[in-house]
PyMOL Python script that loads the backbone (N, CA, C, O; Angstrom):
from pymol import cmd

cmd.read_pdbstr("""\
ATOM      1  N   UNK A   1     -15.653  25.695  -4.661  1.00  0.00           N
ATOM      2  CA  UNK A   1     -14.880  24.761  -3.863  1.00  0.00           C
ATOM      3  C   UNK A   1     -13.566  24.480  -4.590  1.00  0.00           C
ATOM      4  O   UNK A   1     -13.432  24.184  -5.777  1.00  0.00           O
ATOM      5  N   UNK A   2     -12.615  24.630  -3.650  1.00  0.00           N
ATOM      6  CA  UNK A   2     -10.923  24.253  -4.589  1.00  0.00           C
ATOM      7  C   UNK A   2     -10.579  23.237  -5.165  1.00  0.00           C
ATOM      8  O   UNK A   2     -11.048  22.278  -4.551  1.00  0.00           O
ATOM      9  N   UNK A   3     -10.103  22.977  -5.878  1.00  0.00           N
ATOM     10  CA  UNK A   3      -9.816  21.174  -6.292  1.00  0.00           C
ATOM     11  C   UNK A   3      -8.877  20.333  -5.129  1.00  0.00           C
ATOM     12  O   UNK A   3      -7.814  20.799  -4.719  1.00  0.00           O
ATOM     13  N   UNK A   4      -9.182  19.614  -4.873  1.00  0.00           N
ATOM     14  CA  UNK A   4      -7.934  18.745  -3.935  1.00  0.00           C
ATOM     15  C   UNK A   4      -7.297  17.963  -4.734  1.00  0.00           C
ATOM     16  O   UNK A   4      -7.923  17.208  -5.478  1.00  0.00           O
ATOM     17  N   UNK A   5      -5.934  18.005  -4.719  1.00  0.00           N
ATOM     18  CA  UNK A   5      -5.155  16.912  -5.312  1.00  0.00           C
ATOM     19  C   UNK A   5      -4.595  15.770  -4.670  1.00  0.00           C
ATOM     20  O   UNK A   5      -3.820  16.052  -3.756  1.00  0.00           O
ATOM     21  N   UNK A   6      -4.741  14.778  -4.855  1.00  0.00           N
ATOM     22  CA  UNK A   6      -4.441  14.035  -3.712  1.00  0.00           C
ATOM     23  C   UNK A   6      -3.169  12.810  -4.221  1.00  0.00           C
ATOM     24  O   UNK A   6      -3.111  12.407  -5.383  1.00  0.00           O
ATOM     25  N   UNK A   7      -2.398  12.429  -3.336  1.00  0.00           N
ATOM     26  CA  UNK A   7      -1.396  11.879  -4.139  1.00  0.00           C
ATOM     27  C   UNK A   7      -1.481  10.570  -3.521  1.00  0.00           C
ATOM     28  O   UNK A   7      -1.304  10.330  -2.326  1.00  0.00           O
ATOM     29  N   UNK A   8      -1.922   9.304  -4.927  1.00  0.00           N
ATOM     30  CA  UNK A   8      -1.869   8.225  -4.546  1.00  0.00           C
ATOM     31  C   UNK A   8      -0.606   7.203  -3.283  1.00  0.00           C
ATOM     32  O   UNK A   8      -0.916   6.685  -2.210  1.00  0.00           O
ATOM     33  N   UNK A   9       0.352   7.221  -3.753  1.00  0.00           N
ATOM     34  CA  UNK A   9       1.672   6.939  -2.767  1.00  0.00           C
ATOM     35  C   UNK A   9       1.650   7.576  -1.727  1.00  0.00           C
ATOM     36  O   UNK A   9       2.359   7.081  -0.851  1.00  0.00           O
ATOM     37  N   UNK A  10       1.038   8.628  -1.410  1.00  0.00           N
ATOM     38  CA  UNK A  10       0.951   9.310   0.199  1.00  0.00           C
ATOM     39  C   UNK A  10      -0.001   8.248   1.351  1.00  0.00           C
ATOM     40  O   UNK A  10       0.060   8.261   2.581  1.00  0.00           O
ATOM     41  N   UNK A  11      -0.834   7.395   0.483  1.00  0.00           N
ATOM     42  CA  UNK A  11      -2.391   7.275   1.234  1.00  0.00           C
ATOM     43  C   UNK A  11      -1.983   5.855   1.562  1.00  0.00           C
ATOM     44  O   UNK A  11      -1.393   5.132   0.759  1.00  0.00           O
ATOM     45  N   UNK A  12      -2.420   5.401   3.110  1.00  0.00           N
ATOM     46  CA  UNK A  12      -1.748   4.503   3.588  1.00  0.00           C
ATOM     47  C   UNK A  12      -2.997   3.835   4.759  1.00  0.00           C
ATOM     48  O   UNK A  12      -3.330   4.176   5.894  1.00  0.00           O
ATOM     49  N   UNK A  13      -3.401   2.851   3.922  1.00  0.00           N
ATOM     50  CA  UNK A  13      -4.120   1.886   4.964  1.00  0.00           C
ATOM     51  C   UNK A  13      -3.947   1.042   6.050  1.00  0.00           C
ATOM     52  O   UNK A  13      -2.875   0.439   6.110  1.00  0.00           O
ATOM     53  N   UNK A  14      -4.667   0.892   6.809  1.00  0.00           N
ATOM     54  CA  UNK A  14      -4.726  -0.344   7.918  1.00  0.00           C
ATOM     55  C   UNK A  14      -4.371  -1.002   7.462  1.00  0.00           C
ATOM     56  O   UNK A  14      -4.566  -0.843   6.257  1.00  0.00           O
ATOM     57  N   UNK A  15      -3.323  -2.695   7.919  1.00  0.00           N
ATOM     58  CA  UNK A  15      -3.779  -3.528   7.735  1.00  0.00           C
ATOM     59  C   UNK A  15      -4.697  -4.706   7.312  1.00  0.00           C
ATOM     60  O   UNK A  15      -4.479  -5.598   6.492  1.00  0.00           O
ATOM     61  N   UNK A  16      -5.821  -4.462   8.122  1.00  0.00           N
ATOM     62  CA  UNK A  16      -7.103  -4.818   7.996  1.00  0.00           C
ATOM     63  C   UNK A  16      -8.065  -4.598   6.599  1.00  0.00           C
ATOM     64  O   UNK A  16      -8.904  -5.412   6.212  1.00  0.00           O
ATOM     65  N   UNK A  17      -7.724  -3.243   5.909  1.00  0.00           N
ATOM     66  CA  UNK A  17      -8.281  -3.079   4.886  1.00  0.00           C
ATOM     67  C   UNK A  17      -8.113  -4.046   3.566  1.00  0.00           C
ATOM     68  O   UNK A  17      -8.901  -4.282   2.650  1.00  0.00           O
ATOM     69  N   UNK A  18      -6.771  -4.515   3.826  1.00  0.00           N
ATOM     70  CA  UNK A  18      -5.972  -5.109   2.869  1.00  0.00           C
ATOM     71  C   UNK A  18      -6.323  -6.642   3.137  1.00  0.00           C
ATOM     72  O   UNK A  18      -6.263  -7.427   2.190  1.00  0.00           O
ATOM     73  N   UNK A  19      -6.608  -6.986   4.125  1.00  0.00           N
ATOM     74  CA  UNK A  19      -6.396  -8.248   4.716  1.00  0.00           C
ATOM     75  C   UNK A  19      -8.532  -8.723   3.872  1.00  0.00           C
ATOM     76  O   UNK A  19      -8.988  -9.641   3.190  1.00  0.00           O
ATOM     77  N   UNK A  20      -9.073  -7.538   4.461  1.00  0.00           N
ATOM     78  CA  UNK A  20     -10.146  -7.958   3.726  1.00  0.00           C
ATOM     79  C   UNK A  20     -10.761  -7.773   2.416  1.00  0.00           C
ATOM     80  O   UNK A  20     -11.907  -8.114   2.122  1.00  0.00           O
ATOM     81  N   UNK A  21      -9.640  -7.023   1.405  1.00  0.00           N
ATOM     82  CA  UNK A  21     -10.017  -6.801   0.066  1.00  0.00           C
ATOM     83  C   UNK A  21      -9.042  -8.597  -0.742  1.00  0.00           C
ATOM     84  O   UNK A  21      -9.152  -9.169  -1.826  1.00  0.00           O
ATOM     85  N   UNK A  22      -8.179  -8.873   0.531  1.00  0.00           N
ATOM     86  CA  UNK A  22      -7.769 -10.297   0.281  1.00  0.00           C
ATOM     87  C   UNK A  22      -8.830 -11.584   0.332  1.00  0.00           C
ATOM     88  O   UNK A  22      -8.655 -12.666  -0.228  1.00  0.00           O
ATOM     89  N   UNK A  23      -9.902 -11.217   1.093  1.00  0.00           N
ATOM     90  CA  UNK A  23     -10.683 -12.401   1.106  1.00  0.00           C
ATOM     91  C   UNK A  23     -11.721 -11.851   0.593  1.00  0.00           C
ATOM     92  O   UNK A  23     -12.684 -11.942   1.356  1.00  0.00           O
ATOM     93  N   UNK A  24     -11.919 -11.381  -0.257  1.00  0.00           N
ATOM     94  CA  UNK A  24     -12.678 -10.664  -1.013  1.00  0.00           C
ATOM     95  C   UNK A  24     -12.664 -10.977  -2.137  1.00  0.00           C
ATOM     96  O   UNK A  24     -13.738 -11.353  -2.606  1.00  0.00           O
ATOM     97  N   UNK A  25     -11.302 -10.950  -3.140  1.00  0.00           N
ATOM     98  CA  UNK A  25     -11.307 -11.201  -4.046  1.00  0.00           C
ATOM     99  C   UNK A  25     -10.519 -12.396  -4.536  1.00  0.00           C
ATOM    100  O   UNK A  25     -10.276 -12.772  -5.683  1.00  0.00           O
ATOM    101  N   UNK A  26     -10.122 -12.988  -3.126  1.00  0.00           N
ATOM    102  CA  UNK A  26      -9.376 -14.384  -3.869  1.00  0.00           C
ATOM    103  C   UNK A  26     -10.358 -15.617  -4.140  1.00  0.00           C
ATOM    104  O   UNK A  26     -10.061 -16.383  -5.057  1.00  0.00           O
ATOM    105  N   UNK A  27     -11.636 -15.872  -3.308  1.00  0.00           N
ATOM    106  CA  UNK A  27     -11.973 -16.692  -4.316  1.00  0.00           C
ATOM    107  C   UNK A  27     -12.491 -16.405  -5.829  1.00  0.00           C
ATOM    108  O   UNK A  27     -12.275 -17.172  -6.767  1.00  0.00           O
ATOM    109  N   UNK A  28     -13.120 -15.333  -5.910  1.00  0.00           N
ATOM    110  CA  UNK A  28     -12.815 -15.113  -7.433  1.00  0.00           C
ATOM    111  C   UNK A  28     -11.714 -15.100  -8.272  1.00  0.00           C
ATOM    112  O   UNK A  28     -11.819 -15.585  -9.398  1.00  0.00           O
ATOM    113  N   UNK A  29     -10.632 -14.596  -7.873  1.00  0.00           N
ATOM    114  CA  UNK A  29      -9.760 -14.779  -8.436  1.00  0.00           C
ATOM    115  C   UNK A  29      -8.949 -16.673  -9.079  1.00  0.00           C
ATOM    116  O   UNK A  29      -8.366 -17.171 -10.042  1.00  0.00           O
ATOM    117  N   UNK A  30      -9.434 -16.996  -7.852  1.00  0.00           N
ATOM    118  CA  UNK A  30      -9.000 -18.753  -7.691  1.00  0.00           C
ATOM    119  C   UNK A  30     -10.447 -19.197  -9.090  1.00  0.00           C
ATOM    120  O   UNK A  30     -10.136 -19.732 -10.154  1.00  0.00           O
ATOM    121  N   UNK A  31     -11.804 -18.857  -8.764  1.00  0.00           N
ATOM    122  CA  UNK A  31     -12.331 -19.145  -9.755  1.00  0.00           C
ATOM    123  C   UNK A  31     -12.158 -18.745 -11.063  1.00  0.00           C
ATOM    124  O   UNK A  31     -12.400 -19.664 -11.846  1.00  0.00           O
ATOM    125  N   UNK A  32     -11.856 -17.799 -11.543  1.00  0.00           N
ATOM    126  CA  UNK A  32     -11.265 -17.257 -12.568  1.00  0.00           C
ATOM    127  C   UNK A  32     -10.200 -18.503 -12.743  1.00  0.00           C
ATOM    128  O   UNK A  32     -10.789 -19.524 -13.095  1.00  0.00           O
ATOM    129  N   UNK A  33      -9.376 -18.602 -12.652  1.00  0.00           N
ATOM    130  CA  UNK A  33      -7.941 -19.039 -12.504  1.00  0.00           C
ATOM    131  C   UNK A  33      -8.660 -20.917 -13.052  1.00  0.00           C
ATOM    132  O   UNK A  33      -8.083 -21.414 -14.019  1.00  0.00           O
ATOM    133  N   UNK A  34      -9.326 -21.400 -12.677  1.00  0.00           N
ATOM    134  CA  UNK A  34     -10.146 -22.499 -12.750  1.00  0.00           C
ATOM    135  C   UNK A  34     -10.492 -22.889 -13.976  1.00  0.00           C
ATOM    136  O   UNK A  34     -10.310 -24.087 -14.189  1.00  0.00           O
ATOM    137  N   UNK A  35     -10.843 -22.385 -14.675  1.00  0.00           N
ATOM    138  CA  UNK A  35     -11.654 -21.950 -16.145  1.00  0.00           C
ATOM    139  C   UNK A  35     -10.271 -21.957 -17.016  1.00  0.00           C
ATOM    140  O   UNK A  35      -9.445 -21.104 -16.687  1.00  0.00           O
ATOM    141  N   UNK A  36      -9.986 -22.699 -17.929  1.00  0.00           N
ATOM    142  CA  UNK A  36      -8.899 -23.190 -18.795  1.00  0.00           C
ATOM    143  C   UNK A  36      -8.828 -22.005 -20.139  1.00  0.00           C
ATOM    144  O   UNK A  36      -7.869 -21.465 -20.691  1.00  0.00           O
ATOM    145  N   UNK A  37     -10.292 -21.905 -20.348  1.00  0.00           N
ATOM    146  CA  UNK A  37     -10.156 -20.479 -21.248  1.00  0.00           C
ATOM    147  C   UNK A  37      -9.427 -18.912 -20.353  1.00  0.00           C
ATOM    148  O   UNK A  37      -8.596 -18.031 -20.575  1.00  0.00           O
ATOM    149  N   UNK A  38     -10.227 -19.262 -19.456  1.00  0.00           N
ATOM    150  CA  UNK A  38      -9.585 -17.727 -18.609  1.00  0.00           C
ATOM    151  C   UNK A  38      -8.243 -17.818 -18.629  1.00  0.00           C
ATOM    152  O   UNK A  38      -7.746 -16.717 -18.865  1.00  0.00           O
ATOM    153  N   UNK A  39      -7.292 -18.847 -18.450  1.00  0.00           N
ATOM    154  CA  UNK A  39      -6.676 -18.615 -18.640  1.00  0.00           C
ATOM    155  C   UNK A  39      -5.412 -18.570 -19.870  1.00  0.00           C
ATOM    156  O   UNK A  39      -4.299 -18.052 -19.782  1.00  0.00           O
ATOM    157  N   UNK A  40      -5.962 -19.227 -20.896  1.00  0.00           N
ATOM    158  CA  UNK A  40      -5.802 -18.754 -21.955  1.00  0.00           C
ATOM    159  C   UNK A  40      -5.435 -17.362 -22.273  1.00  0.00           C
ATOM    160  O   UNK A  40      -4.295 -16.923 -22.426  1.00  0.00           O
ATOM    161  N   UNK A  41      -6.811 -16.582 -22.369  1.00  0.00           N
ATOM    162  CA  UNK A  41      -7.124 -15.536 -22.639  1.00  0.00           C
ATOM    163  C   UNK A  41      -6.013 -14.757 -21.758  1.00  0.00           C
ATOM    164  O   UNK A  41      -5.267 -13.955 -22.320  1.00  0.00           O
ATOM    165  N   UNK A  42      -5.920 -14.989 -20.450  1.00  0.00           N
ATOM    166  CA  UNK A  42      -4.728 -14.160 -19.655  1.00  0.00           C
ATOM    167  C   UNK A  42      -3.622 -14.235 -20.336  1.00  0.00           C
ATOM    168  O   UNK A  42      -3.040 -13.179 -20.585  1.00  0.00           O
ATOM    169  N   UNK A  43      -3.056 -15.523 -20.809  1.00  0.00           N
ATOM    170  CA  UNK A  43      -1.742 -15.906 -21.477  1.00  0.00           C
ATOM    171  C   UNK A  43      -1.567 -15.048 -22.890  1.00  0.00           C
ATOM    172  O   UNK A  43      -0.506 -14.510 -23.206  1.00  0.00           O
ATOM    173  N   UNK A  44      -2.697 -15.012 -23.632  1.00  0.00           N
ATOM    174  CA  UNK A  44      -2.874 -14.068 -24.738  1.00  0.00           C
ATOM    175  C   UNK A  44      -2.900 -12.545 -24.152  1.00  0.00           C
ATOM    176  O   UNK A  44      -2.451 -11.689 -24.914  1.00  0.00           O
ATOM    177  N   UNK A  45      -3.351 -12.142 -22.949  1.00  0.00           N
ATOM    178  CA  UNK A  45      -3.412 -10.760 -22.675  1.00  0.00           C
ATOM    179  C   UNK A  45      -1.422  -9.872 -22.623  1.00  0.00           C
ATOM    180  O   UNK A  45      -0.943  -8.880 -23.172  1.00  0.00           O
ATOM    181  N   UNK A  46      -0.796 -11.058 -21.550  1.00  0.00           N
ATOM    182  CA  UNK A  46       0.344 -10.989 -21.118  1.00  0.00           C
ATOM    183  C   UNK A  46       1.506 -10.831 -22.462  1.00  0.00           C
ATOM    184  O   UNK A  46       2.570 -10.224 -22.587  1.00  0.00           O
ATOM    185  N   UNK A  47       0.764 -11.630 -23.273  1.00  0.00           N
ATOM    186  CA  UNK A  47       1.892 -11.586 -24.258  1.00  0.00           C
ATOM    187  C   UNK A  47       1.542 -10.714 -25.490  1.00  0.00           C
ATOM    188  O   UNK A  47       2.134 -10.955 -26.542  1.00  0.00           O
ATOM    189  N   UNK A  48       0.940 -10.060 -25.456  1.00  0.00           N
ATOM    190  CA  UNK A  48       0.326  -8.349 -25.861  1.00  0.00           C
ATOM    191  C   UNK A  48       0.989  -7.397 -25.226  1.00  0.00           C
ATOM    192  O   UNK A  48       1.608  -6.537 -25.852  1.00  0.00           O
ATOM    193  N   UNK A  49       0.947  -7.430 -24.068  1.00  0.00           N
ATOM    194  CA  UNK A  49       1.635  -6.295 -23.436  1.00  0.00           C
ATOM    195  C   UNK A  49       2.766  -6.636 -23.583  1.00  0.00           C
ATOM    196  O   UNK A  49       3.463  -5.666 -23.879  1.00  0.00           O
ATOM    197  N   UNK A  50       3.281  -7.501 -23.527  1.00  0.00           N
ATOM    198  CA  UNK A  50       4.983  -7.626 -23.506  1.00  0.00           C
ATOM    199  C   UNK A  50       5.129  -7.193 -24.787  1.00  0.00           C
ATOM    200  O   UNK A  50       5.809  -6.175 -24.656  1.00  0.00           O
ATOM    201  N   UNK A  51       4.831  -7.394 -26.349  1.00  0.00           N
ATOM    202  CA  UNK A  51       4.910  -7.024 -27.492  1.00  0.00           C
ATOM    203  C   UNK A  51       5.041  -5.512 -27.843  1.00  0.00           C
ATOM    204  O   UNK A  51       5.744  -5.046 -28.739  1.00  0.00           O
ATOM    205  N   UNK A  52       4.182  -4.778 -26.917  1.00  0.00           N
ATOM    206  CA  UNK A  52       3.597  -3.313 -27.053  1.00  0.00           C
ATOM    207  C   UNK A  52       4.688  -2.611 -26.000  1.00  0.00           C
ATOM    208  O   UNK A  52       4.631  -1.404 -25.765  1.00  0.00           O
TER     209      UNK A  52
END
""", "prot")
cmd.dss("prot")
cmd.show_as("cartoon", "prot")
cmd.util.cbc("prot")
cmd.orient("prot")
């Protein structure tokens, strides 16, 4: 079987797909976000990458 290459930026969803990977992951995200260490730890992640 051939390999397929497939090119991310070509591939183009519904609406809808997006709309429900939105309510999907925002209350986790909002819970995450909640948690004073989490976000800490984000603030320490961000300012790593900016360094690097």
């Amino acid at each position: 079987m051939p390999e397929t290459h497939i090119e991310l930026a070509d591939l183009t969803f519904p609406k809808s797909v997006y709309e429900s990977l939105g309510r999907t992951f925002y209350p986790c995200i909002l819970n995450f976000y909640d948690n004073e260490e989490n976000k800490k730890a984000f603030e320490k992640w961000v300012e790593e990458k900016k360094e690097s």
